[in-house]
C-alpha positions in Angstrom: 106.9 -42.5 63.5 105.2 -44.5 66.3 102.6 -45.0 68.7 102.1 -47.0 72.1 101.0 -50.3 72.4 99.7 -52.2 75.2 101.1 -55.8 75.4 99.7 -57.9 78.2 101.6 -61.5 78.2 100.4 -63.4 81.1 99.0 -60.7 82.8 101.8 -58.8 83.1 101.2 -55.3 80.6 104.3 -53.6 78.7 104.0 -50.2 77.2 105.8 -50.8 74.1 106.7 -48.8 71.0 104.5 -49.5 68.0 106.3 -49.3 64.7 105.1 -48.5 61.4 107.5 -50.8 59.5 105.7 -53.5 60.7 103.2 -54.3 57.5 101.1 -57.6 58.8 100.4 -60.2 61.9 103.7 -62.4 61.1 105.6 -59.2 61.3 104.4 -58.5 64.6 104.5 -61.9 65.8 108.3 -62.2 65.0 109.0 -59.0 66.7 107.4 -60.2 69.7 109.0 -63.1 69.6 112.3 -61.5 69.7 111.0 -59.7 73.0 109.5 -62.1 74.9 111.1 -65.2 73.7 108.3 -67.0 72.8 108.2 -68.5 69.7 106.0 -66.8 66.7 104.4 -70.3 65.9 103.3 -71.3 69.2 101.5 -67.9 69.9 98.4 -66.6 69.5 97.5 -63.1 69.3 94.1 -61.1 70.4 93.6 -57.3 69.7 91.5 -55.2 71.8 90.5 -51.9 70.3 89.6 -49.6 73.7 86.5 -47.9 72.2 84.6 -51.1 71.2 85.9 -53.9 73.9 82.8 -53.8 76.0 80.9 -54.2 72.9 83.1 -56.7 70.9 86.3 -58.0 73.5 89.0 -59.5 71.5 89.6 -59.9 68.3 91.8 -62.6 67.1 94.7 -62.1 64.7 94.4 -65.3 63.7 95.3 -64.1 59.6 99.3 -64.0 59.0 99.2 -61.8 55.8 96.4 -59.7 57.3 97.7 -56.1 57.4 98.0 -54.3 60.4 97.1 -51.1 59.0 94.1 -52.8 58.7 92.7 -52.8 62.9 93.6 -49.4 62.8 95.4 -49.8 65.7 95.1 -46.7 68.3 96.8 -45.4 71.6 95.0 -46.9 74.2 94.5 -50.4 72.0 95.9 -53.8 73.2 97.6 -56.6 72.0 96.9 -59.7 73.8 99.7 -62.7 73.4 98.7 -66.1 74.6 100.5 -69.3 74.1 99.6 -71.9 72.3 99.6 -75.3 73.7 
């Protein structure tokens, strides 16, 4: 089971899969990693939940054992990756 996410890495956006199996930020961040070549600890991630972002903009993920589950992550939503410097 899966939804959509957006992924915008230096303004470029991907559509990619969004899998259930991954439980918190490090997961995410090391499966990102494996896509875009970027290393998980030099990068930082933002979400951007589509019906609050005018109110709020991004949210850092700045938590590694913070479960994803827990943004309640949408279709729509966006995932921001930035790299560290």
């Amino acid at each position: 089971m899966f939804i959509s996410m957006i992924v915008n890495l230096l303004n470029f956006k991907l559509i990619l899969p969004f899998f259930y199996f991954l439980r918190n930020v490090t997961d995410l961040k090391i499966r990102l990693e494996k896509l875009f070549g970027l290393p998980h600890n030099k990068m930082r991630l933002y979400y951007v939940d589509q019906t609050y972002k005018d109110q709020m903009g991004p949210e850092e993920m700045k938590y590694p054992n913070k479960q994803l589950y827990s943004y309640n992550i949408a279709v729509g939503d966006e995932i921001i990756i930035e790299q560290k410097k």
